[in-house]
N, CA and C atoms as a LAMMPS dump frame, in Angstrom:
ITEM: TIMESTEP
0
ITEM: NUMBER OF ATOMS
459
ITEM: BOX BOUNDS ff ff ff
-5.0000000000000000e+02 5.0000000000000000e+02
-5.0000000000000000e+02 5.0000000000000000e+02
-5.0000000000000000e+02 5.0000000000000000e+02
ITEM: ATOMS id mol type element x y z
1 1 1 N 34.343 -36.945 25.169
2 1 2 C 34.407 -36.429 23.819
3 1 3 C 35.758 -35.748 23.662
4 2 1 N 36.709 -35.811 22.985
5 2 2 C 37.303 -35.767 22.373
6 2 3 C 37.432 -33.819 21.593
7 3 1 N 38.962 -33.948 21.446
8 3 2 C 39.184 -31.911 20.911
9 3 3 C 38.107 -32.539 19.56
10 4 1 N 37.964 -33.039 18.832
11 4 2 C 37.644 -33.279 17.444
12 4 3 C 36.368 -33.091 17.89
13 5 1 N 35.854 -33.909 18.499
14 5 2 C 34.509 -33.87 18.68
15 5 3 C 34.067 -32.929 19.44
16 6 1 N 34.349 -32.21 19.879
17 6 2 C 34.291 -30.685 20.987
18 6 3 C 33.893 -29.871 19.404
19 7 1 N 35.366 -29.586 18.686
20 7 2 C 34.738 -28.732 17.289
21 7 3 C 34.202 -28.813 16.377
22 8 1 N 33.661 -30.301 16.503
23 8 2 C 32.399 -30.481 15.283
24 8 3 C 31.009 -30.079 15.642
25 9 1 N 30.824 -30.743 17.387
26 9 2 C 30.205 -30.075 18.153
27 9 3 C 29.456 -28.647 17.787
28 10 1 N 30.582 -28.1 18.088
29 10 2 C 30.824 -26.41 18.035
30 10 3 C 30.529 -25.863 16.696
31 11 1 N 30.787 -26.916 15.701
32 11 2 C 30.475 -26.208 14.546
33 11 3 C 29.341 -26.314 13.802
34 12 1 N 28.525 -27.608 14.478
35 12 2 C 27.209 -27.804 14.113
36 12 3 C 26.058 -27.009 14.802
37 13 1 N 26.797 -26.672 16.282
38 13 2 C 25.819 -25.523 16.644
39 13 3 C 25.73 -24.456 16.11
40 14 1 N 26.933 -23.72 15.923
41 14 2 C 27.472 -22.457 15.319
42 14 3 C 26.32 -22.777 13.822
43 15 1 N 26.347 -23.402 12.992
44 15 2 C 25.799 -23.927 11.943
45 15 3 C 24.118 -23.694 11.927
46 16 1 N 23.811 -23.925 12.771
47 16 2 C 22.376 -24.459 13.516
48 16 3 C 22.008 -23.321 13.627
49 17 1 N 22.794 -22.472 14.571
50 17 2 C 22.243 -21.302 15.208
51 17 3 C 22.247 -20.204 14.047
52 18 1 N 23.079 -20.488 13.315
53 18 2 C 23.202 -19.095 12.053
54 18 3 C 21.879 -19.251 11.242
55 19 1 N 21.788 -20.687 10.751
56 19 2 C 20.527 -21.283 10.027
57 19 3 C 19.029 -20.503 10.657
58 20 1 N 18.653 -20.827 12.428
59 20 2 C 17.751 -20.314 12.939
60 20 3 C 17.482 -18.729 12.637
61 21 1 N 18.664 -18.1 13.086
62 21 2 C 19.066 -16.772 12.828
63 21 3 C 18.546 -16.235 11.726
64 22 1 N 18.839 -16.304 10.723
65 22 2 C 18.7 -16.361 9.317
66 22 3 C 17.099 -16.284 9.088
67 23 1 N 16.574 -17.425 9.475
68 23 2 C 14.935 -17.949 8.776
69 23 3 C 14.12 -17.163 10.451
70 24 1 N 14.221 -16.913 11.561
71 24 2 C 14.345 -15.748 12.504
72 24 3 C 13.869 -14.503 11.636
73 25 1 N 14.798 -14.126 11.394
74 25 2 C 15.303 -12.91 10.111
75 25 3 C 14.134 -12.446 9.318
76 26 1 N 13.741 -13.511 8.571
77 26 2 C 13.014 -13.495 7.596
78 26 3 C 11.406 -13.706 7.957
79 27 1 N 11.385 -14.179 9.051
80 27 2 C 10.141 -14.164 9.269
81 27 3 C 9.883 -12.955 9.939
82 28 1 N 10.503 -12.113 10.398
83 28 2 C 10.446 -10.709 11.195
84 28 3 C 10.283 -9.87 9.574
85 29 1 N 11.192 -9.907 8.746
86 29 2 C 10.689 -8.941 7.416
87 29 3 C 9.42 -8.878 7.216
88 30 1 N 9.434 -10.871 7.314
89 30 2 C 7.914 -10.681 6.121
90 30 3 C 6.919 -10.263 7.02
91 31 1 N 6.862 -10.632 8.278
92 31 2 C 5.739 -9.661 9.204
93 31 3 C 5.652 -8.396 8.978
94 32 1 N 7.053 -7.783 8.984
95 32 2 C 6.56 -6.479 8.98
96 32 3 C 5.956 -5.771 7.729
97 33 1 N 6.813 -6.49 6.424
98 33 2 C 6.27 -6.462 5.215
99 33 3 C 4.547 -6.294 5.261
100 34 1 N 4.075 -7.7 5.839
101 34 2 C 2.568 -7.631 6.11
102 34 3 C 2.221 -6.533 6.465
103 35 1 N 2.368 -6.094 7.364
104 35 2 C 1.9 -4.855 8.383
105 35 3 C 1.935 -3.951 7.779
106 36 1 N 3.274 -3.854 6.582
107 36 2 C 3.365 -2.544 5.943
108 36 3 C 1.747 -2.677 5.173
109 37 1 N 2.035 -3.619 3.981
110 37 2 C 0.416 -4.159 3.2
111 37 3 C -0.629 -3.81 3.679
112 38 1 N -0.709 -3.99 5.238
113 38 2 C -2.051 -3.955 5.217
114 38 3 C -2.335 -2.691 5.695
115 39 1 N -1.217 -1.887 6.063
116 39 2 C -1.659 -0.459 6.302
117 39 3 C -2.129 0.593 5.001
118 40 1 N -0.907 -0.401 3.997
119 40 2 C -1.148 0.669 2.742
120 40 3 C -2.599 -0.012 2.342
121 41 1 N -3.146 -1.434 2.515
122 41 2 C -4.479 -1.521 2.163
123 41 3 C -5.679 -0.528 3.013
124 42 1 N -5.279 -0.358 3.96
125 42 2 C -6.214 0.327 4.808
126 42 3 C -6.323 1.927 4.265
127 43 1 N -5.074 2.475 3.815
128 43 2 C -4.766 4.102 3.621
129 43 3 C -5.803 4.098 2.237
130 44 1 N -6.277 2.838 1.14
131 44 2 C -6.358 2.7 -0.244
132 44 3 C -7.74 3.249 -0.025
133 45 1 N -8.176 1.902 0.849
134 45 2 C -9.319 2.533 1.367
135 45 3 C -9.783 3.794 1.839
136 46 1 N -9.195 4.343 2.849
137 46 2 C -9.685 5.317 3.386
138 46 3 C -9.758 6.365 2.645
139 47 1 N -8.699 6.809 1.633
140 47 2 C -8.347 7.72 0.352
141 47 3 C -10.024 7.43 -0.523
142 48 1 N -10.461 5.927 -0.716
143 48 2 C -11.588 5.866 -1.785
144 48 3 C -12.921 6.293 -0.804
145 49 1 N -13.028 6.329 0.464
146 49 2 C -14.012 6.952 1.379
147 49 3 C -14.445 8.459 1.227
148 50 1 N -12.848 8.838 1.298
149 50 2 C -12.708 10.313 1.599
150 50 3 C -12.681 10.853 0.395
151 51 1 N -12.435 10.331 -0.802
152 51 2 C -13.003 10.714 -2.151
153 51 3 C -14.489 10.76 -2.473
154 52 1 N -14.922 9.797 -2.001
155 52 2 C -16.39 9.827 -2.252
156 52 3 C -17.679 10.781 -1.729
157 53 1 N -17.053 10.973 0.016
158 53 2 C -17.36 12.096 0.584
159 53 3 C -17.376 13.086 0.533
160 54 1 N -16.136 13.832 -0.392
161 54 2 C -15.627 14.826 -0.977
162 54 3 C -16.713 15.268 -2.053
163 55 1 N -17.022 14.06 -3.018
164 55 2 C -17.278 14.136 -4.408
165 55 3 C -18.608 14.575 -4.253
166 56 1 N -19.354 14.106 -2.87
167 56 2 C -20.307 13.899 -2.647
168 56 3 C -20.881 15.406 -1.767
169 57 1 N -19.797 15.958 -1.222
170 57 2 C -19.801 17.029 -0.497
171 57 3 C -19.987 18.192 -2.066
172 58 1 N -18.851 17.91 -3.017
173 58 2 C -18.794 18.83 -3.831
174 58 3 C -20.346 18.976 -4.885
175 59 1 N -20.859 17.931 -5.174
176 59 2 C -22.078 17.943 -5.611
177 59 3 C -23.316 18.492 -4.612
178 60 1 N -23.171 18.573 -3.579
179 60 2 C -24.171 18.916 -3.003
180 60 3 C -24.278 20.671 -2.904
181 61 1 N -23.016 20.817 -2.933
182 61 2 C -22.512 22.494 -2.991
183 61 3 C -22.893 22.752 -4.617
184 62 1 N -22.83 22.11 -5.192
185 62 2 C -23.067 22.81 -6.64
186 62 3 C -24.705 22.666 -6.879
187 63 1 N -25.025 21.869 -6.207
188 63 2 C -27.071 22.154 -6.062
189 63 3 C -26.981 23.548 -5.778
190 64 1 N -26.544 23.563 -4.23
191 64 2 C -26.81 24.893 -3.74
192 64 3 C -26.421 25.823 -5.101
193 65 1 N -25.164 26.078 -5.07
194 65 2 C -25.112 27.162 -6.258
195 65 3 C -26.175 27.402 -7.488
196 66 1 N -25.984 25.806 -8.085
197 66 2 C -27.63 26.088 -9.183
198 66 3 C -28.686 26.817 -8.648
199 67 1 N -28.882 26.335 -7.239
200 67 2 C -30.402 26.789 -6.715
201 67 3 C -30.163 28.344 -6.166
202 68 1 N -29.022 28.753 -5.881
203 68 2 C -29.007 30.238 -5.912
204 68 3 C -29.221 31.007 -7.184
205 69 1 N -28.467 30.519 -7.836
206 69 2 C -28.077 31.25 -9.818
207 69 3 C -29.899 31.246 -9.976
208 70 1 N -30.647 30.203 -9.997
209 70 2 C -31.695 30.316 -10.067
210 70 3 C -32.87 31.043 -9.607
211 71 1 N -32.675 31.125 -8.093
212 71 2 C -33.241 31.843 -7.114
213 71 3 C -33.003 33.568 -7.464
214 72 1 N -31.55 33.874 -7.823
215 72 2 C -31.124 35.193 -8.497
216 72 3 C -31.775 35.797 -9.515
217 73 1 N -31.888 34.831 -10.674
218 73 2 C -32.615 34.535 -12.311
219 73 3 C -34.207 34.985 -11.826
220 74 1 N -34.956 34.416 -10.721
221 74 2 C -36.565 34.615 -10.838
222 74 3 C -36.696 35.885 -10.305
223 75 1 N -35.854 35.972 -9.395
224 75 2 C -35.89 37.568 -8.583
225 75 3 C -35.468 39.063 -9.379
226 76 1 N -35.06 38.853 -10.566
227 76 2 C -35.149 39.581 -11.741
228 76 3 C -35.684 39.613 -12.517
229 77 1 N -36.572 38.689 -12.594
230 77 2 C -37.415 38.338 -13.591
231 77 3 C -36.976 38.061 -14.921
232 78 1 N -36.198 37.162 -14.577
233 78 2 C -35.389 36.543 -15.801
234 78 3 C -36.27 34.773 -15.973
235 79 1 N -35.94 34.678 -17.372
236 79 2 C -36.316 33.092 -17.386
237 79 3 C -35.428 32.033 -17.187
238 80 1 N -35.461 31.268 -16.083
239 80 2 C -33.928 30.732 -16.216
240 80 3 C -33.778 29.554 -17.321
241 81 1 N -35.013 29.366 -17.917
242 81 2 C -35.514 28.644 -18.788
243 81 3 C -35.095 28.107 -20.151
244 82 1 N -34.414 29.695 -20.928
245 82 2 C -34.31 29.824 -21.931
246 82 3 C -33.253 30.361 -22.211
247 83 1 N -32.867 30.716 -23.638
248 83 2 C -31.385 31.207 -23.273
249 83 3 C -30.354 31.472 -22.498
250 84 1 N -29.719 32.31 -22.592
251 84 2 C -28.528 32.578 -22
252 84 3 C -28.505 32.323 -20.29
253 85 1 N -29.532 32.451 -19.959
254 85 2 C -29.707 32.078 -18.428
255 85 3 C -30.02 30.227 -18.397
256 86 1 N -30.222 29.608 -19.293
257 86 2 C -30.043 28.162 -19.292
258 86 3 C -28.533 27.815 -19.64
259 87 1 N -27.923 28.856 -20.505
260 87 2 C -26.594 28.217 -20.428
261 87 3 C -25.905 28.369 -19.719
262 88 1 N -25.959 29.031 -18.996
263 88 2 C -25.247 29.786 -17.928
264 88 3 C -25.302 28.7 -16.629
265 89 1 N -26.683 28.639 -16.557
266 89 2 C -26.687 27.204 -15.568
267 89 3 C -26.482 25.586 -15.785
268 90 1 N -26.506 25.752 -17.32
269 90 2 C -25.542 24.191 -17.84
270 90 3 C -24.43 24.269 -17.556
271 91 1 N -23.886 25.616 -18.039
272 91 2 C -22.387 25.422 -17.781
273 91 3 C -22.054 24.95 -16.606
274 92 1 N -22.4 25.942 -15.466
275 92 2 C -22.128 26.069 -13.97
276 92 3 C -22.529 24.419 -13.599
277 93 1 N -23.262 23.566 -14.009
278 93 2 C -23.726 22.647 -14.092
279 93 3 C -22.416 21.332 -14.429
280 94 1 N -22.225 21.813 -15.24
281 94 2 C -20.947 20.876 -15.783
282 94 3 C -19.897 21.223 -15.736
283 95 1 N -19.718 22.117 -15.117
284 95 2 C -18.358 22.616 -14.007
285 95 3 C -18.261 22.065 -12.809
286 96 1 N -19.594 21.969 -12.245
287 96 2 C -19.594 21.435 -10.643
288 96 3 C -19.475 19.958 -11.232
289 97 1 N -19.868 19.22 -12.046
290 97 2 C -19.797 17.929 -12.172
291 97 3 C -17.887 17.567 -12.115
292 98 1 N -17.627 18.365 -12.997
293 98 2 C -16.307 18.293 -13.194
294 98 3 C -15.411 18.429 -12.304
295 99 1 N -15.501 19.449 -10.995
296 99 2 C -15.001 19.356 -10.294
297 99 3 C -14.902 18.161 -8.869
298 100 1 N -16.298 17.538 -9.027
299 100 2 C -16.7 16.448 -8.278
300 100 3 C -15.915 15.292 -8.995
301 101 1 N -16.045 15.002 -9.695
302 101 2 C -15.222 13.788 -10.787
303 101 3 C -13.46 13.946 -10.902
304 102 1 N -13.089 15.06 -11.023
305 102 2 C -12.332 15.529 -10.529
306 102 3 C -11.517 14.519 -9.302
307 103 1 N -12.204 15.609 -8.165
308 103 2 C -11.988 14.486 -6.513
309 103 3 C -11.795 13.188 -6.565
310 104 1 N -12.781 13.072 -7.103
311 104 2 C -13.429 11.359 -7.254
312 104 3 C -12.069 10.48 -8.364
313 105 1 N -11.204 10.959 -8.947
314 105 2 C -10.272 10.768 -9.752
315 105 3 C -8.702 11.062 -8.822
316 106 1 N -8.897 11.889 -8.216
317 106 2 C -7.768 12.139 -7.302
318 106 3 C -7.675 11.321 -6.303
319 107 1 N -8.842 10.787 -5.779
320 107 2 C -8.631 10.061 -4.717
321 107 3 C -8.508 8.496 -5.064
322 108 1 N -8.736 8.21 -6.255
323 108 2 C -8.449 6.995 -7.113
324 108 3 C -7.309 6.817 -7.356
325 109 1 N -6.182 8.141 -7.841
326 109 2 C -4.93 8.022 -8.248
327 109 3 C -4.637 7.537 -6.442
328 110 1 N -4.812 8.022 -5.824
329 110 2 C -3.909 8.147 -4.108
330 110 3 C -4.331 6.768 -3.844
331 111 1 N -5.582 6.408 -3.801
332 111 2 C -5.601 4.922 -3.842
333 111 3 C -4.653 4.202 -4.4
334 112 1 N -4.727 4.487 -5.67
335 112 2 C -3.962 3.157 -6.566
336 112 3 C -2.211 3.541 -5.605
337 113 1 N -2.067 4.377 -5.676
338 113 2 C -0.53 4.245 -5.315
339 113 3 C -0.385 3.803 -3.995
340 114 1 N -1.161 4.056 -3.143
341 114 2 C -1.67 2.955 -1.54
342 114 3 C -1.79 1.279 -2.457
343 115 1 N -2.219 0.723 -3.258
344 115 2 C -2.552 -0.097 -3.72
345 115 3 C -1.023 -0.933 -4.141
346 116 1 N -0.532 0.262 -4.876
347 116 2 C 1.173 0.073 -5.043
348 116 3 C 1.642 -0.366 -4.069
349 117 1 N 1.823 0.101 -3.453
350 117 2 C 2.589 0.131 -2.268
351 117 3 C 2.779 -1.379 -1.355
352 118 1 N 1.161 -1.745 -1.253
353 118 2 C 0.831 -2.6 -0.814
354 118 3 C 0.924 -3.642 -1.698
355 119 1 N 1.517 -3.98 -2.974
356 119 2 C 1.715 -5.194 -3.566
357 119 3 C 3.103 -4.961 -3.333
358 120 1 N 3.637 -3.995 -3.74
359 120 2 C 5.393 -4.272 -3.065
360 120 3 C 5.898 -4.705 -1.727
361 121 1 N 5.096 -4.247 -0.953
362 121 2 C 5.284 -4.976 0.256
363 121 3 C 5.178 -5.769 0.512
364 122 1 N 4.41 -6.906 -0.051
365 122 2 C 3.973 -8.158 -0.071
366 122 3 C 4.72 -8.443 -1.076
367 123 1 N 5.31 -8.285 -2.002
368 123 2 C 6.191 -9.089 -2.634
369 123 3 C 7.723 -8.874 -1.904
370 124 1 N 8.167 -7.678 -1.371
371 124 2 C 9.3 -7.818 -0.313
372 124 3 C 9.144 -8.612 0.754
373 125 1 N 8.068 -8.588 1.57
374 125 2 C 8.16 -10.212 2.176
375 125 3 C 8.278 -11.301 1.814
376 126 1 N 7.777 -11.824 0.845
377 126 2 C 7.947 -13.068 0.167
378 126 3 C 9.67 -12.492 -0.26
379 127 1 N 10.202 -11.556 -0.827
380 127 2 C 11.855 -12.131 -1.143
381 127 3 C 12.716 -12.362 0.334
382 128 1 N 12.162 -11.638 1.339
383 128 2 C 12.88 -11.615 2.665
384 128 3 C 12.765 -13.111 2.92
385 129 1 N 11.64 -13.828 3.287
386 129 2 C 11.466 -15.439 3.435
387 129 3 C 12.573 -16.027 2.533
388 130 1 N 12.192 -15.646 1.361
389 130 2 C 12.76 -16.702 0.208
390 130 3 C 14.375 -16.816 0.782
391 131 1 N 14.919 -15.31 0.89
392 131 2 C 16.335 -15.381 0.987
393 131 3 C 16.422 -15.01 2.153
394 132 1 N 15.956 -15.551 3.55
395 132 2 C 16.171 -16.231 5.094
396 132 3 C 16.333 -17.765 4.655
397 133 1 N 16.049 -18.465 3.657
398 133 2 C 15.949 -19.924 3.739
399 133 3 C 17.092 -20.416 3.292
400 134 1 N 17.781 -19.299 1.614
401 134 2 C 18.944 -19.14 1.176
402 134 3 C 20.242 -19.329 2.407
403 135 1 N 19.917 -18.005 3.107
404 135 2 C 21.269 -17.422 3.945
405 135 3 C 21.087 -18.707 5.05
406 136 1 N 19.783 -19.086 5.723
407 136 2 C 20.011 -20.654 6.614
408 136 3 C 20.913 -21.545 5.795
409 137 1 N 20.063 -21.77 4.177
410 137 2 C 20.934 -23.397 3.44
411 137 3 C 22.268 -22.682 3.655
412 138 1 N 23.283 -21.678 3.313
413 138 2 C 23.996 -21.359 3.097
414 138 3 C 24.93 -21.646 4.41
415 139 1 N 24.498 -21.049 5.609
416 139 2 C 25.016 -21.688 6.825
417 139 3 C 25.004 -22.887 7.276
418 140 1 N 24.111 -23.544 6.324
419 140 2 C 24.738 -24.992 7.249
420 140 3 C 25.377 -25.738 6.147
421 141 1 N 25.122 -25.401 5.278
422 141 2 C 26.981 -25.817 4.255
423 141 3 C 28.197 -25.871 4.18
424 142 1 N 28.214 -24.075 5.408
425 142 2 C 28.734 -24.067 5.683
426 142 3 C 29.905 -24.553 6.754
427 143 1 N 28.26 -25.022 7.742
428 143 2 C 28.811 -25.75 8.696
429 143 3 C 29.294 -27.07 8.386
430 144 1 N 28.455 -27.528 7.809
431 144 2 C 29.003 -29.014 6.785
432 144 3 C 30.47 -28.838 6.618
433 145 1 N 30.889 -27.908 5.499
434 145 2 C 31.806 -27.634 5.397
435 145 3 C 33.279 -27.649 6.436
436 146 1 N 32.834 -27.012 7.231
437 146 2 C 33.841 -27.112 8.765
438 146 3 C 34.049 -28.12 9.146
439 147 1 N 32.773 -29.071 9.023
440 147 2 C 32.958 -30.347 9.995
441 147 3 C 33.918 -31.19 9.15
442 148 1 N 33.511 -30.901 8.083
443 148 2 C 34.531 -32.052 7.006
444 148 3 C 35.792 -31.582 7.268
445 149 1 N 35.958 -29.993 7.347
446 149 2 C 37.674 -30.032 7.415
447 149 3 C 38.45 -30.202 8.974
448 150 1 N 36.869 -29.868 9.928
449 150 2 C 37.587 -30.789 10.834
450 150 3 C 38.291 -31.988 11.207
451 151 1 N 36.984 -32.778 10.39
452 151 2 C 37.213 -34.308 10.382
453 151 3 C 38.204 -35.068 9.562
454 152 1 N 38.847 -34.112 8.54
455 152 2 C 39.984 -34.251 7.744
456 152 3 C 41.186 -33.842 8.323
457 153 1 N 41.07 -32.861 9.085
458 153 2 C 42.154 -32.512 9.778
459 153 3 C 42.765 -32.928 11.034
């Protein structure tokens, strides 16, 4: 083989290897991309668990409280029945709701933005692929390129 053919050689590997390199590249993003996804899918979750537990913790505490306010109300001999001692325990009533719904809303927002997260990541893998396939075509055009001005020269 021949100097000519030594650097066409050379330039189709060089060519080759940038191409591999490149789509290499891109398949390492989009993995990790994945990995990112599926962690932020996992965090979405765990946020809508730990909301629910919460919500669920906070309602159970506001029994108790009713059932004290109440327990307080008979031991005075109050009616908790009727007036002002029924509103008193509606209110307290729809305060504890509120604060449970509340949770249950907070841990929805933290979700959704875990949720975010995890569609961007998955759409940054897919551009990392897309443009590993770019920067490969691009290298071996390049290499194309060489060989012709080898072969012209």
């Amino acid at each position: 083989m021949g100097a000519t053919g030594t650097l066409i050689a050379l330039a189709a590997a060089s060519a080759a290897m940038s191409a591999a390199g490149a789509i290499s590249q891109g398949k390492a993003a989009k993995n990790m991309a994945d990995t990112e996804a599926e962690l932020a899918r996992r965090q979405a979750d765990r946020e809508r668990q730990i909301g629910a537990m919460q919500a669920k913790q906070q309602r159970e505490s506001n029994k108790r409280t009713e059932a004290t306010q109440r327990g307080l109300l008979s031991t005075t001999g109050g009616d908790a029945s009727t007036g002002s001692s029924l509103l008193v325990q509606e209110e307290l009533a729809e305060e504890g709701e509120f604060n449970a719904r509340l949770v249950e809303n907070n841990a929805a927002a933290q979700a959704s933005q875990f949720e975010a997260d995890r569609v961007m990541a998955l759409a940054a893998g897919k551009n990392a692929r897309s443009a590993s396939f770019f920067r490969a075509g691009n290298a071996l055009l390049s290499g194309a390129t060489d060989i012709a001005t080898i072969k012209r020269g």
